[in-house]
C-alpha positions as CSV (number, residue, x, y, z in Angstrom):
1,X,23.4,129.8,43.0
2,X,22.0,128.7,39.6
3,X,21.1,124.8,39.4
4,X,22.4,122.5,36.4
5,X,20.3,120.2,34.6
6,X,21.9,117.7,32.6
7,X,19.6,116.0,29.8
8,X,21.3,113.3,27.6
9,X,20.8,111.7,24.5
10,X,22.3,109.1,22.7
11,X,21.0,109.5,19.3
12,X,19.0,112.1,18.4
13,X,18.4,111.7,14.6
14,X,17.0,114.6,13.3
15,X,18.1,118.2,14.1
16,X,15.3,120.1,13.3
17,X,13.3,118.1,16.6
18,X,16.6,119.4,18.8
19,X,16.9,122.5,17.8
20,X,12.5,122.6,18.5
21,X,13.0,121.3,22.1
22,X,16.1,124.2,22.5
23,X,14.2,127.2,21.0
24,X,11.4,126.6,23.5
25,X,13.3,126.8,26.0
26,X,16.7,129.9,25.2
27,X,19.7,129.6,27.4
28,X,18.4,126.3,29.2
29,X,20.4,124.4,26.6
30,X,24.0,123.4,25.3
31,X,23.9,121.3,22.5
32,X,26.9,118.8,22.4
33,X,27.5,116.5,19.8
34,X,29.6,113.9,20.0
35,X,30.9,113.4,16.4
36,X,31.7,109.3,16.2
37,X,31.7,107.8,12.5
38,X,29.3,105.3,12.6
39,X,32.3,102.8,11.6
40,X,33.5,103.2,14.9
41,X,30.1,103.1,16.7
42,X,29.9,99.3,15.3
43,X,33.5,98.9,16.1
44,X,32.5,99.7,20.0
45,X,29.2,98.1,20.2
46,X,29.3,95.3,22.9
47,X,25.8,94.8,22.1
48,X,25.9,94.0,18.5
49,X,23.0,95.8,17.8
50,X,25.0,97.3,14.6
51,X,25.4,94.1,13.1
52,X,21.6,93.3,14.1
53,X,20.6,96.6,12.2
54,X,22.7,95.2,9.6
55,X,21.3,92.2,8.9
56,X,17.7,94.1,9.1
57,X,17.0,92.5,12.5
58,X,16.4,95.8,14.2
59,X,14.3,98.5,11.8
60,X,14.7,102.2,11.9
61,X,18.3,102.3,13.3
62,X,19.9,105.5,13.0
63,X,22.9,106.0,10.8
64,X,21.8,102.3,9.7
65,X,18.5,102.6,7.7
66,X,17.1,105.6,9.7
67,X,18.3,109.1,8.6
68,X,21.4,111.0,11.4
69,X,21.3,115.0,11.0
70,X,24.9,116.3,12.7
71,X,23.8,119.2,14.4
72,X,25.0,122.8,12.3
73,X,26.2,124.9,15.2
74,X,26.7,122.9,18.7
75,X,28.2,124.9,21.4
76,X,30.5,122.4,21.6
77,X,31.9,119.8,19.0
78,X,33.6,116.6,20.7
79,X,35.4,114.6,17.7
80,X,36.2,111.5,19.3
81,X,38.4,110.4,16.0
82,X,40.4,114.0,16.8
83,X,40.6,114.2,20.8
84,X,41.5,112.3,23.8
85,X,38.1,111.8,26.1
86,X,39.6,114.1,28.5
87,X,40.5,117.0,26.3
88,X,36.6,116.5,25.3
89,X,35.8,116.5,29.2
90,X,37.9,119.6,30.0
91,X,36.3,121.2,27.3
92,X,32.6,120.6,28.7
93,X,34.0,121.3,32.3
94,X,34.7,124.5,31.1
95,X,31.8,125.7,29.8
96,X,29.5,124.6,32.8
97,X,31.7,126.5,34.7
98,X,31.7,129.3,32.7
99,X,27.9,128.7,32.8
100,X,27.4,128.7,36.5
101,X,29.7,132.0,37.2
């Protein structure tokens, strides 16, 4: 029986510190990146901490005045603009499964 571990991050805004975390650790790790403009990020935010960024009320906000590196090769790619949420949940479903067998 192998044991999952499921580590999540909202942002994370530079690749090169990801892909630093996963090479110290091979095979421990999918990288999934949920691919969301960041139009449509503001366009969700119930929190309006977009518009905050915005108006320069919040510093070093990623995809705002902070730099966003899109991972180059994620196992998987979920484009929310492209997919229903539960093609992108089958998707993941499937590879943990694949994963634990």
């Amino acid at each position: 029986l192998r044991q999952l571990t499921l580590l999540t991050q909202k942002v994370w805004p530079t690749s090169g510190s990801l892909h630093k975390k996963i090479s110290t650790h091979p095979g421990e790790f999918f990288e999934v990146f949920v691919d969301t403009p960041v139009e449509l990020c503001e366009q969700r935010d119930p929190k309006g901490l977009y518009k905050k960024a915005r108006r320069g009320e919040i510093k070093n906000f990623t995809g705002i005045d902070s730099a966003f590196e899109a991972p180059e090769e994620p196992e998987v790619h979920l484009r929310t603009t492209d997919s229903k949420v539960e093609a992108g949940v089958e998707e993941l479903l499937l590879l943990i499964e694949k994963t634990l067998n």
